[in-house]
MDAnalysis code that builds the backbone (N, CA, C; Angstrom):
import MDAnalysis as mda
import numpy as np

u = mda.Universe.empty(609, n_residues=203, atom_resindex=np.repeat(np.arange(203), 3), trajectory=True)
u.add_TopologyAttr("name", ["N", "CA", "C"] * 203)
u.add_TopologyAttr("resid", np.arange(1, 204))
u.add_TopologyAttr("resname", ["UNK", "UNK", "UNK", "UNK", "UNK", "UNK", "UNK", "UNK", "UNK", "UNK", "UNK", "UNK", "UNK", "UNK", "UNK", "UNK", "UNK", "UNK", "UNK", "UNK", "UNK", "UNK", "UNK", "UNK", "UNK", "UNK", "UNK", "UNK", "UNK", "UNK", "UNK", "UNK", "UNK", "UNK", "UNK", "UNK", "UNK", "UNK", "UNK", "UNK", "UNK", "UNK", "UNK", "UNK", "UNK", "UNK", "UNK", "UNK", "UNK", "UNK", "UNK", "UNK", "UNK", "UNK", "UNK", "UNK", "UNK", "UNK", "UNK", "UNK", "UNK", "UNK", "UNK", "UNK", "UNK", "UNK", "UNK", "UNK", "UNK", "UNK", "UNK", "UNK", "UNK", "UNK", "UNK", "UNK", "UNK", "UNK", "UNK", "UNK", "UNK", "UNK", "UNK", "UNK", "UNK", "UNK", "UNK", "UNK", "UNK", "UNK", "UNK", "UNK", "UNK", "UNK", "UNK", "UNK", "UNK", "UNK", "UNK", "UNK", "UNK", "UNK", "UNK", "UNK", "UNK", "UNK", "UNK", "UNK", "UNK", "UNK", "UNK", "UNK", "UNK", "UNK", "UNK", "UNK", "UNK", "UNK", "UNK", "UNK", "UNK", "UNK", "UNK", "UNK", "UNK", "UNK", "UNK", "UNK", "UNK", "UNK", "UNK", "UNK", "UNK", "UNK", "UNK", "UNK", "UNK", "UNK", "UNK", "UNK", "UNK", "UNK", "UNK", "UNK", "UNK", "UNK", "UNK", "UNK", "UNK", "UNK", "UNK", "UNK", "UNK", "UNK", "UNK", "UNK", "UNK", "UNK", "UNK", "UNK", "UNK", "UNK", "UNK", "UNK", "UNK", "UNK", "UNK", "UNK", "UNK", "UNK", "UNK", "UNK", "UNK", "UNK", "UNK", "UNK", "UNK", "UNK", "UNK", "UNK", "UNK", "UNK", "UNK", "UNK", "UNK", "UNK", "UNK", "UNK", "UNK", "UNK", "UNK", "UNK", "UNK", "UNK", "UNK", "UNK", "UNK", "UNK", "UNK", "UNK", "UNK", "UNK", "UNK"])
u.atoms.positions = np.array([
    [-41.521, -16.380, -64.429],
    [-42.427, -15.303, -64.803],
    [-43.036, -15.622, -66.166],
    [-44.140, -15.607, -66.257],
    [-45.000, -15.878, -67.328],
    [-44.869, -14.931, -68.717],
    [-44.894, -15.238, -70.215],
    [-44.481, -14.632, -71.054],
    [-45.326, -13.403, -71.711],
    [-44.420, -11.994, -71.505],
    [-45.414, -11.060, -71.249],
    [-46.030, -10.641, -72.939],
    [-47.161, -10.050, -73.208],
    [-48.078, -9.829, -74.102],
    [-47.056, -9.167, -74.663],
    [-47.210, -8.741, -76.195],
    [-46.332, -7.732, -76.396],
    [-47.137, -6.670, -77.073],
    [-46.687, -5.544, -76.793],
    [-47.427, -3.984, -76.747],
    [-48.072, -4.365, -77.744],
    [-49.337, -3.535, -77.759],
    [-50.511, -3.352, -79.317],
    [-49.625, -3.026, -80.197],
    [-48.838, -1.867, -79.855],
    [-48.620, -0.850, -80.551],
    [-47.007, -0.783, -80.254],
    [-46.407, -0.188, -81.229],
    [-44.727, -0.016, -80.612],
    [-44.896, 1.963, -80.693],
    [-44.828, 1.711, -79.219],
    [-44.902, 3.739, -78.612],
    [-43.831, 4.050, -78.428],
    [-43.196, 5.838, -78.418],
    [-42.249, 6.164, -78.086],
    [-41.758, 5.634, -76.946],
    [-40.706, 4.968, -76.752],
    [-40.396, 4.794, -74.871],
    [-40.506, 6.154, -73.880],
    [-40.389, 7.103, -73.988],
    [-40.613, 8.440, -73.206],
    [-42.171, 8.243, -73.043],
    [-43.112, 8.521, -73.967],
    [-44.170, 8.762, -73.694],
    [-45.081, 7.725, -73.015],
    [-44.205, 6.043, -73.685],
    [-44.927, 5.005, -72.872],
    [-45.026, 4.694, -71.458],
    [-43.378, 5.687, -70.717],
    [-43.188, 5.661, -69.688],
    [-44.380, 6.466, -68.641],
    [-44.559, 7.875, -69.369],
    [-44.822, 8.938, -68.820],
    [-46.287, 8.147, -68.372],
    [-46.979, 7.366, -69.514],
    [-48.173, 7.315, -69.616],
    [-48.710, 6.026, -68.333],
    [-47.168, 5.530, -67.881],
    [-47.479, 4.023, -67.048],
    [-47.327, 4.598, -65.623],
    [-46.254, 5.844, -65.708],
    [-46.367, 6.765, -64.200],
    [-47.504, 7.065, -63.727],
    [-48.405, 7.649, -64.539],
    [-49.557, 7.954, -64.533],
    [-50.387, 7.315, -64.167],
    [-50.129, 6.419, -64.928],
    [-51.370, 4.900, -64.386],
    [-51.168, 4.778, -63.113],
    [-49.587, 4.536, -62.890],
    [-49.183, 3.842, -61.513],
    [-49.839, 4.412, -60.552],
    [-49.696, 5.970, -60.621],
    [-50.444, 7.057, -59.680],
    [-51.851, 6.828, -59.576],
    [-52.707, 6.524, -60.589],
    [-54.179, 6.661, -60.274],
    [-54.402, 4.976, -59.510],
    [-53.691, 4.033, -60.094],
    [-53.992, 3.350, -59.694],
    [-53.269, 2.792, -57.712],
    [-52.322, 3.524, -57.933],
    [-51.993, 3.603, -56.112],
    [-53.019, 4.352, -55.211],
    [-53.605, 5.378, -55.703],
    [-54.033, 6.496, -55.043],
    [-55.598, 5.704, -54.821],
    [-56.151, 5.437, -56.098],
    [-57.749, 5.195, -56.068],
    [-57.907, 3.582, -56.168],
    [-56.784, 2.524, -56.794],
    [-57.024, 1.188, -55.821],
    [-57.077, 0.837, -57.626],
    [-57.130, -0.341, -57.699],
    [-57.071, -1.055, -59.373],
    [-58.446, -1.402, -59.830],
    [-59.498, -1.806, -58.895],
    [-60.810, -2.194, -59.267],
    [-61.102, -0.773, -59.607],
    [-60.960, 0.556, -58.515],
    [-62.192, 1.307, -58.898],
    [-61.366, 2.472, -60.152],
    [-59.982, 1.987, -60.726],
    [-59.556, 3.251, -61.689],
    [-60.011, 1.944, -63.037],
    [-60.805, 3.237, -63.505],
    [-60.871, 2.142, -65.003],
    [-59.618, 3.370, -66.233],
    [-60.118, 2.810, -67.111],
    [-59.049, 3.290, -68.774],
    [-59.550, 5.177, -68.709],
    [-60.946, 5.482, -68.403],
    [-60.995, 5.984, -68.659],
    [-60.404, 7.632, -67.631],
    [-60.228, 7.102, -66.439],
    [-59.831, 8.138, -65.169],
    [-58.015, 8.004, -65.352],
    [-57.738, 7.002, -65.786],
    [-56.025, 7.104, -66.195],
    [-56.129, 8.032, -67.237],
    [-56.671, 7.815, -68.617],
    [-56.994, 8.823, -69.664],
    [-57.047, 10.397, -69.533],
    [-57.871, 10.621, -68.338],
    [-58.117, 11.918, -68.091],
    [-57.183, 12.651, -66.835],
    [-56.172, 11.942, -66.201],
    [-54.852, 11.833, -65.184],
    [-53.927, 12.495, -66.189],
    [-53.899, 11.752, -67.632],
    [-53.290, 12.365, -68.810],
    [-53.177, 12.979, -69.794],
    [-54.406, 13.425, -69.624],
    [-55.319, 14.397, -70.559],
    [-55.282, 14.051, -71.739],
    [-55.735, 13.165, -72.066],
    [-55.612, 12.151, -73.191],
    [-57.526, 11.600, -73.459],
    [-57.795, 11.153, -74.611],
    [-59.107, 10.284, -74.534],
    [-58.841, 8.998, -73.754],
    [-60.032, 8.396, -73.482],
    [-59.644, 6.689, -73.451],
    [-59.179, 6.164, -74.491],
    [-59.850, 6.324, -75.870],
    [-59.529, 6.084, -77.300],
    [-58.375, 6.118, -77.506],
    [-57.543, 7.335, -77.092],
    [-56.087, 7.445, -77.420],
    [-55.074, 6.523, -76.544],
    [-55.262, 6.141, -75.131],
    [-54.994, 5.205, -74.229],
    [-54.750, 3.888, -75.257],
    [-56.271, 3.690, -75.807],
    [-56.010, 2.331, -76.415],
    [-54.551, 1.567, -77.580],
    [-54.263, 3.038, -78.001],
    [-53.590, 3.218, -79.056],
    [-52.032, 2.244, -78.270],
    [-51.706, 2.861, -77.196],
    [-50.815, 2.519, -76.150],
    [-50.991, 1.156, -75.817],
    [-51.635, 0.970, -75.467],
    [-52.306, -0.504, -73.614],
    [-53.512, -0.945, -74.585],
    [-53.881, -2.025, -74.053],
    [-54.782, -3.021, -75.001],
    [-55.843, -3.110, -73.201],
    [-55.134, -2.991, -72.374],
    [-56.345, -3.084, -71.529],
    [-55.453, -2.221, -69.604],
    [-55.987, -2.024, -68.517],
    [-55.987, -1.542, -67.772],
    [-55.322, -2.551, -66.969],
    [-55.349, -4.109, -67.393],
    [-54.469, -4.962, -67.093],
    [-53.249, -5.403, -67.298],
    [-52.990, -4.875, -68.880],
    [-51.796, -4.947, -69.163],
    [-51.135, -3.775, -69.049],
    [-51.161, -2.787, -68.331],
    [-50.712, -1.334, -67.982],
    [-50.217, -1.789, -66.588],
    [-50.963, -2.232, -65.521],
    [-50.434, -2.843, -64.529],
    [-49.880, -4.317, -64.563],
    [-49.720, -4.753, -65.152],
    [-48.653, -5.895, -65.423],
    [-47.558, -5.876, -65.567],
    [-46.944, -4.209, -66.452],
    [-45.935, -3.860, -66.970],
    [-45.087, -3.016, -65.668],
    [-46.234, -2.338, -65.180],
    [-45.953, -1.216, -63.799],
    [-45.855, -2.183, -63.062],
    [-46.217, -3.241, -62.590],
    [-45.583, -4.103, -61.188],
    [-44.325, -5.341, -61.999],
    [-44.294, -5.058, -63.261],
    [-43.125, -5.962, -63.627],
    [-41.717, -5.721, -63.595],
    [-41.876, -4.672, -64.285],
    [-40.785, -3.250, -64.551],
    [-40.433, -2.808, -63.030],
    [-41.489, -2.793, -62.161],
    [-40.614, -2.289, -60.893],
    [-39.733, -3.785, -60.172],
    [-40.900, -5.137, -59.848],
    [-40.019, -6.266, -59.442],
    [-38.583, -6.934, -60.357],
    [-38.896, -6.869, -61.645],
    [-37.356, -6.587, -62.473],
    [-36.461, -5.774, -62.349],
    [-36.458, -4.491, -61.585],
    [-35.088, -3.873, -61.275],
    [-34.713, -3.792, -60.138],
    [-36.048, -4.452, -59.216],
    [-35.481, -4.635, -57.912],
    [-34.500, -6.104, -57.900],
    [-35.121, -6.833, -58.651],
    [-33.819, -8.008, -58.449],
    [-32.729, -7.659, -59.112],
    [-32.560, -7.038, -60.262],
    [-31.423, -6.880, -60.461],
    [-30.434, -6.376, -59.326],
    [-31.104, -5.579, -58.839],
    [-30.531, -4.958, -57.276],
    [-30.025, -5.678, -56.212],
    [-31.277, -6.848, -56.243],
    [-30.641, -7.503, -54.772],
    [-29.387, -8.888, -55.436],
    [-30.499, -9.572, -56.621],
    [-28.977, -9.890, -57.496],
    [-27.620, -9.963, -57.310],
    [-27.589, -9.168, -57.698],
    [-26.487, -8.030, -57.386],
    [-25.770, -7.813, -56.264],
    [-26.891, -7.519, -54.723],
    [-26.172, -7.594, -53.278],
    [-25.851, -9.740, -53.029],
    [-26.687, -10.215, -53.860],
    [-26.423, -11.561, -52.658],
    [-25.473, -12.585, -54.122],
    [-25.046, -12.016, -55.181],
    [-24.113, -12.363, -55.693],
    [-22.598, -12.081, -55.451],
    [-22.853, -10.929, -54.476],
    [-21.367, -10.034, -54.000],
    [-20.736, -10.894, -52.832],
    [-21.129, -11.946, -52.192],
    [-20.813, -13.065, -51.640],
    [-20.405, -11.737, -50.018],
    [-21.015, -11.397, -49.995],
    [-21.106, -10.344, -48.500],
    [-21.202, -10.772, -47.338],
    [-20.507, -10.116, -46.131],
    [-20.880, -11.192, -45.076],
    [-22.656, -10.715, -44.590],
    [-23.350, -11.506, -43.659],
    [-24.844, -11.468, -43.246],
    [-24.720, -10.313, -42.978],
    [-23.756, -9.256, -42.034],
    [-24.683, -7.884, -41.941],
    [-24.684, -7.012, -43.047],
    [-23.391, -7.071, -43.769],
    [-23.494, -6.221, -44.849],
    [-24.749, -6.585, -46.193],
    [-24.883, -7.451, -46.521],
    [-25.949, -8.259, -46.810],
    [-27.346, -7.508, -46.762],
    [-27.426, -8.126, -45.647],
    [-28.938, -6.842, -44.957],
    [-28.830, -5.510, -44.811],
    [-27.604, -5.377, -44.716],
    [-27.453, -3.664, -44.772],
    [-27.747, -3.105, -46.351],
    [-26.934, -3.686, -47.480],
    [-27.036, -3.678, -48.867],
    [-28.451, -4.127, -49.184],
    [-29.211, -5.081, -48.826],
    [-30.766, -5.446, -49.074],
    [-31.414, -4.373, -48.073],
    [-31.549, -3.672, -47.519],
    [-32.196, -2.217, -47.118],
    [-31.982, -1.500, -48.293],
    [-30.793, -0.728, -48.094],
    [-30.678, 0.351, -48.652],
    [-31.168, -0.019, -50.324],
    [-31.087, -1.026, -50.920],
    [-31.627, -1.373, -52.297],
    [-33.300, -1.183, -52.104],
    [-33.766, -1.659, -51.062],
    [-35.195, -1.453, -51.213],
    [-35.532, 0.026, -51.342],
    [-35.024, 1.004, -50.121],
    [-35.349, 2.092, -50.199],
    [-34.725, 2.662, -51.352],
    [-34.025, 2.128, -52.086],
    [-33.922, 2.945, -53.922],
    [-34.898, 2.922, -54.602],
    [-35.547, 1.424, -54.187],
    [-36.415, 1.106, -55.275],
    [-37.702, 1.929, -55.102],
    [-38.201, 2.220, -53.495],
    [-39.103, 2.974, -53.483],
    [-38.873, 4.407, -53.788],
    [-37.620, 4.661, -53.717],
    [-37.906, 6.093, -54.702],
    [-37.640, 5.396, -55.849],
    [-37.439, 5.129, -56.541],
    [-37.787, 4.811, -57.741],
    [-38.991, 4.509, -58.237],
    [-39.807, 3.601, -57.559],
    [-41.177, 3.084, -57.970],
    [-42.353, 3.045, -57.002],
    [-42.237, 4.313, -56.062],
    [-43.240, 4.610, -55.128],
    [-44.428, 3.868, -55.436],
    [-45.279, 4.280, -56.250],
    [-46.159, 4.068, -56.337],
    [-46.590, 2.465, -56.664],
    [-45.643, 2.363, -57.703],
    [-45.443, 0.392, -58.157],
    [-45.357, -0.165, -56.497],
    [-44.725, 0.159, -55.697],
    [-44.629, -0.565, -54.750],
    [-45.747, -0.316, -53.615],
    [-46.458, 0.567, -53.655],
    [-48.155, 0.820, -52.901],
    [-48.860, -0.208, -53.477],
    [-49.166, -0.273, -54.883],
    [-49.752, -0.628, -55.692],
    [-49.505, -2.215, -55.062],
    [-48.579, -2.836, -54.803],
    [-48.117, -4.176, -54.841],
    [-48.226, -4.507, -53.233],
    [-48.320, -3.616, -52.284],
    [-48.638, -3.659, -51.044],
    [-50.516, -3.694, -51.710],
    [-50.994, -3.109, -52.124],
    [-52.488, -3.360, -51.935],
    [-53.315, -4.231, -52.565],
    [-52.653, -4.897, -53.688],
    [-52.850, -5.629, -54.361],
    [-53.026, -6.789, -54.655],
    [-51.409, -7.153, -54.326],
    [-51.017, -8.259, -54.742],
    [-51.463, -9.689, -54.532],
    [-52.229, -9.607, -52.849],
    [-53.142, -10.771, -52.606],
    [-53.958, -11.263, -53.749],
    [-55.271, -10.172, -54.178],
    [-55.973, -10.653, -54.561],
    [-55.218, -10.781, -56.108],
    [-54.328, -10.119, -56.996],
    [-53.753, -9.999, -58.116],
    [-52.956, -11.408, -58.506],
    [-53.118, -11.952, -57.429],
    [-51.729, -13.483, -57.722],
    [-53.077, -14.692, -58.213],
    [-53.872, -14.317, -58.182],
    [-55.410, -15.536, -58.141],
    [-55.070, -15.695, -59.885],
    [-54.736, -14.400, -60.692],
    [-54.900, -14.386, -62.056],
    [-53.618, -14.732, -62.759],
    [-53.630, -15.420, -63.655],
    [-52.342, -16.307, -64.230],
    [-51.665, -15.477, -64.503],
    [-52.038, -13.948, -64.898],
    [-50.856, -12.855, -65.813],
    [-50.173, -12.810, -64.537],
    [-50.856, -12.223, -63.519],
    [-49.907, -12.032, -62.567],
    [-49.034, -13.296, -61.346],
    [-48.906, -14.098, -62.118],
    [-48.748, -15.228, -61.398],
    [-46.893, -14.654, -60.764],
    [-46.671, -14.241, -61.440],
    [-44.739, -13.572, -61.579],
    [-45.179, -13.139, -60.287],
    [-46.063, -12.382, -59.513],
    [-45.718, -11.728, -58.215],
    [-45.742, -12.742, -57.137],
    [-46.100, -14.253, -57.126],
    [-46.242, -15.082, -56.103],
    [-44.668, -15.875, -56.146],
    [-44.170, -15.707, -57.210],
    [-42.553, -16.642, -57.458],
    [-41.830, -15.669, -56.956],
    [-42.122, -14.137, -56.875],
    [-40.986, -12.844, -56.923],
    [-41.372, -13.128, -55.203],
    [-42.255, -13.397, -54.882],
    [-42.743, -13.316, -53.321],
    [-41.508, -14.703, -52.659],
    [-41.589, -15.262, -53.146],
    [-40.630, -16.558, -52.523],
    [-39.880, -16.596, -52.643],
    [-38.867, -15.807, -53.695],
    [-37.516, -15.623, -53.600],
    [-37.310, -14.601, -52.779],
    [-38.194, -13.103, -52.765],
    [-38.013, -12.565, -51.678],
    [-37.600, -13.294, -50.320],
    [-38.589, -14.039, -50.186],
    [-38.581, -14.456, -48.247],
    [-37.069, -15.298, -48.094],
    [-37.038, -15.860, -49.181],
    [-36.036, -16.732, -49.736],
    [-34.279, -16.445, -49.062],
    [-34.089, -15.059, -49.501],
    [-33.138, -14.462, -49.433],
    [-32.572, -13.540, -48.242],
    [-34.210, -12.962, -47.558],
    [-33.825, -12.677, -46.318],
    [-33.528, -13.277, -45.304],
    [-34.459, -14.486, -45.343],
    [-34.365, -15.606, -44.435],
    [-32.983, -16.279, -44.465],
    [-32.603, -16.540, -45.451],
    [-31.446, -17.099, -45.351],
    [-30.193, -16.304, -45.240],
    [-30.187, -15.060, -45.327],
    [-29.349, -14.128, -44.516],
    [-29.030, -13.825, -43.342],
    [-30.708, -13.646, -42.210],
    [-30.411, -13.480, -41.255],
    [-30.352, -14.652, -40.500],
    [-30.453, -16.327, -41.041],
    [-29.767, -17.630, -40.764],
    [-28.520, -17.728, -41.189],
    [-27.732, -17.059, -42.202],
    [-26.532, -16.958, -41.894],
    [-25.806, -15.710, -40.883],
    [-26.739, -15.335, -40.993],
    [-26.368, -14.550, -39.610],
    [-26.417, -14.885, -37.871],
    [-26.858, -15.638, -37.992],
    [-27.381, -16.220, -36.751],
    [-26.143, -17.095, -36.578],
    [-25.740, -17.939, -37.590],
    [-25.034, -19.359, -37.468],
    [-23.749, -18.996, -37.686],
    [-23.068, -17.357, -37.999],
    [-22.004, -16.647, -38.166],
    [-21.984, -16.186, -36.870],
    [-23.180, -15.936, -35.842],
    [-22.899, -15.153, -34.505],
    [-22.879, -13.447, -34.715],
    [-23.067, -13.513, -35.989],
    [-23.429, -11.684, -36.213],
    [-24.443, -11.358, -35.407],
    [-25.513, -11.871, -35.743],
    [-27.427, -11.321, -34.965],
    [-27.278, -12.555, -33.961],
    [-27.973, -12.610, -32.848],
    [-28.029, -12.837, -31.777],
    [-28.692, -14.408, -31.864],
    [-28.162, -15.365, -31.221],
    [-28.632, -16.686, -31.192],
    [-29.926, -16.723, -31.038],
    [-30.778, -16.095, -30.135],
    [-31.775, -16.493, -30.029],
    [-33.181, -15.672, -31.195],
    [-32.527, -15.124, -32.273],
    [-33.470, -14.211, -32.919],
    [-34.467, -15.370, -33.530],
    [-35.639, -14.862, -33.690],
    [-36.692, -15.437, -34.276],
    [-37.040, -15.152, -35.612],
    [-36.178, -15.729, -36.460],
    [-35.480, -15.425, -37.575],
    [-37.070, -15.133, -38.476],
    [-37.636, -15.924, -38.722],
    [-39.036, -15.730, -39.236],
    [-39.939, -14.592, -38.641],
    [-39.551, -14.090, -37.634],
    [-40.582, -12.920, -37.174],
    [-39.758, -11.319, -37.094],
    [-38.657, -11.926, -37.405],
    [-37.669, -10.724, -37.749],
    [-37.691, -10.409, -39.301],
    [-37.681, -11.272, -40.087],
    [-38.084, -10.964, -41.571],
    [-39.335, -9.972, -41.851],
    [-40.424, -10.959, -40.807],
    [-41.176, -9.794, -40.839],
    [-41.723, -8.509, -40.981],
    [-40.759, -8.565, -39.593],
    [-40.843, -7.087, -39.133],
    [-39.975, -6.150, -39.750],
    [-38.642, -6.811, -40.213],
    [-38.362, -5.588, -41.567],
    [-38.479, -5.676, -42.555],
    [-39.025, -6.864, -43.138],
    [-39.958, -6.524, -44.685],
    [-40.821, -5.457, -44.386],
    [-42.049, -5.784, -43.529],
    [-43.230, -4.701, -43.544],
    [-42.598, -3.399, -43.261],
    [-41.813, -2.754, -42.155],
    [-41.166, -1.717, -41.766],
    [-40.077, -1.086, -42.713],
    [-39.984, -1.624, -43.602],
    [-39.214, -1.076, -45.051],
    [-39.983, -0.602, -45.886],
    [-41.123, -2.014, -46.561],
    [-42.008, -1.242, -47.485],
    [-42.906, -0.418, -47.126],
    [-43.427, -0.279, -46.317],
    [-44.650, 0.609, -45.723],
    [-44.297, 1.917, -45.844],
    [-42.298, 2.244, -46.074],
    [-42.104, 3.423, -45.909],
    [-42.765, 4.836, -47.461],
    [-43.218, 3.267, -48.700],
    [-44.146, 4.229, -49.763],
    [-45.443, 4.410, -49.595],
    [-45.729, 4.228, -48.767],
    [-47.076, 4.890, -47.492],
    [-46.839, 6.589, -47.623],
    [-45.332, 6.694, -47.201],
    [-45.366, 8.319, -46.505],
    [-44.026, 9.171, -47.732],
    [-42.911, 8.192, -48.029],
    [-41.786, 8.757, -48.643],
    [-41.924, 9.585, -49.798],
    [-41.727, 10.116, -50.697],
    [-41.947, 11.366, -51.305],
    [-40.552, 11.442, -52.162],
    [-40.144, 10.863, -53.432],
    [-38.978, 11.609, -54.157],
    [-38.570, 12.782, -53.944],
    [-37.565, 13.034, -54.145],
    [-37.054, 14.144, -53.554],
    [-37.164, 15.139, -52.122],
    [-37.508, 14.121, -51.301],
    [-37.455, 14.666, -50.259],
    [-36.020, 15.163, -49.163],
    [-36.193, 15.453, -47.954],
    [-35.239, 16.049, -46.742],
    [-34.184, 14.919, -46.992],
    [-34.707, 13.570, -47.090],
    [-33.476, 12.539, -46.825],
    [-33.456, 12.063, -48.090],
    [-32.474, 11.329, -48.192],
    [-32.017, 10.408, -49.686],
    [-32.054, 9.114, -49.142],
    [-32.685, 7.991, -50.084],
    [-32.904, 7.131, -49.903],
    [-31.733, 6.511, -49.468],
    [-31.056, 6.417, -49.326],
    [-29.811, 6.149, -48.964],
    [-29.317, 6.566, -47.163],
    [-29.938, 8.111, -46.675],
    [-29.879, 8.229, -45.375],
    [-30.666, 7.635, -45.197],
    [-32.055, 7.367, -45.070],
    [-33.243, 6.626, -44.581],
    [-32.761, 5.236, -44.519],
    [-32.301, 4.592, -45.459],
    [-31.673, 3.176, -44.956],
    [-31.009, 3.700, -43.917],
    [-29.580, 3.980, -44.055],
    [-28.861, 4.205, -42.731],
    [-29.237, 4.153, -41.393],
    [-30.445, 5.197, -41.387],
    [-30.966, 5.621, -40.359],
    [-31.660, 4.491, -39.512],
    [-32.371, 3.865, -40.638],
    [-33.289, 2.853, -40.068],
    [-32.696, 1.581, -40.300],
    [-31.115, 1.370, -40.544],
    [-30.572, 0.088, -39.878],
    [-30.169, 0.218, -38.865],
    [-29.342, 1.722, -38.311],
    [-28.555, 1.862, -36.514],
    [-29.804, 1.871, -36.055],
    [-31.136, 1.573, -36.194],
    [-32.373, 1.854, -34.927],
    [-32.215, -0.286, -34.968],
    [-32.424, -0.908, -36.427],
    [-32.981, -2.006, -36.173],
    [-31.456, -2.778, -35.926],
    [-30.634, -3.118, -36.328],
    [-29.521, -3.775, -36.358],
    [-28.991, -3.442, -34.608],
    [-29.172, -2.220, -33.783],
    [-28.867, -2.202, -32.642],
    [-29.522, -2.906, -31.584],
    [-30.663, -3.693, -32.222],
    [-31.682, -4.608, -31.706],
    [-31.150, -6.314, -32.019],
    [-30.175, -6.219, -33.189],
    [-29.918, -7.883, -33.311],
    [-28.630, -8.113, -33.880],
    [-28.005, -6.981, -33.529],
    [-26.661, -7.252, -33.724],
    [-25.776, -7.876, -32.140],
    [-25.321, -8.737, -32.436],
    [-24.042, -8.987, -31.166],
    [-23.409, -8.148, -30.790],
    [-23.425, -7.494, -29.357],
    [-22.827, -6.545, -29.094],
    [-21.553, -7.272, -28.928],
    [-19.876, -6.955, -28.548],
    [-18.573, -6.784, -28.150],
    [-18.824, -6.314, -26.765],
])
């Protein structure tokens, strides 16, 4: 990951936070080309002028919002594929970490679903094309040790199964909502007995 700018300004951490939620929101909702400094500004009822005081540009506001969210997601998975777990628990623990992270960083993670193609062309954001390959990195080689353990089913198509639950995980900050009916935590659950009953070895 490339070495990040350091703030204009040294801001309260509360308010710097409040002010990058904000961003995150205008910029999930209305897309990164069409929110400029000045529609985040007024999200916060703030000038643009006063913005500046904070963020040096509308780029380095989203640099920090898609950094800050892919930095605590690895700590997360880190974390699951350092625990030396067998392949299902593994994928079971790499679910339920994602769906934390999207309540945690809803919007960071829209933002990085709509983005990120064209966002990896520019050197700041070069960190999201390395975070992209360790991703694939880790699933893939889970559900190949899963395969070669006899957990998931010999014949799975290990590359088109990554797929299909990468996209079918993240897509869920499309619709999910903090504080909602379920806890990120049932929603994994839920949506490993639908997919795991599809590639687990039955007994």
């Amino acid at each position: 990951m490339p070495t990040k700018k350091k703030p204009q300004v040294t801001a309260a951490p509360e308010r710097r936070r409040e002010l990058l939620g904000t961003a995150a929101e205008v910029f999930a909702e209305q897309g990164y080309n069409a929110t400029t400094v000045r529609k985040i500004a007024d999200h916060a009822g703030m000038l643009a002028g006063s913005l500046y005081y904070h963020f040096d540009s509308k780029e380095s506001m989203l640099e920090e919002i898609l950094s800050t969210f892919l930095d605590e997601l690895w700590d997360g998975y880190d974390a699951v594929l350092e625990a030396e777990l067998g392949p299902r628990e593994t994928l079971e623990a790499l679910v339920t970490e994602s769906f934390r992270e999207i309540d945690r960083h809803r919007a960071a993670v829209a933002i990085y679903q709509k983005e990120s193609k064209q966002l990896v062309a520019q050197e700041r954001f070069a960190f999201l094309a390395e975070s992209q390959r360790k991703f694939e990195k880790a699933w893939l080689s889970t559900l190949e040790r899963g395969v070669a353990a006899r957990v998931f089913r010999a014949d799975l198509d290990v590359r088109l199964t990554y797929r299909f639950v990468r996209d079918t995980v993240w897509v869920a900050a499309s619709w999910y909502r903090p504080g909602g009916h379920h806890s990120p935590e049932e929603i994994a659950r839920q949506y490993l007995s639908m997919v795991l009953d599809g590639i687990a070895v039955r007994t």
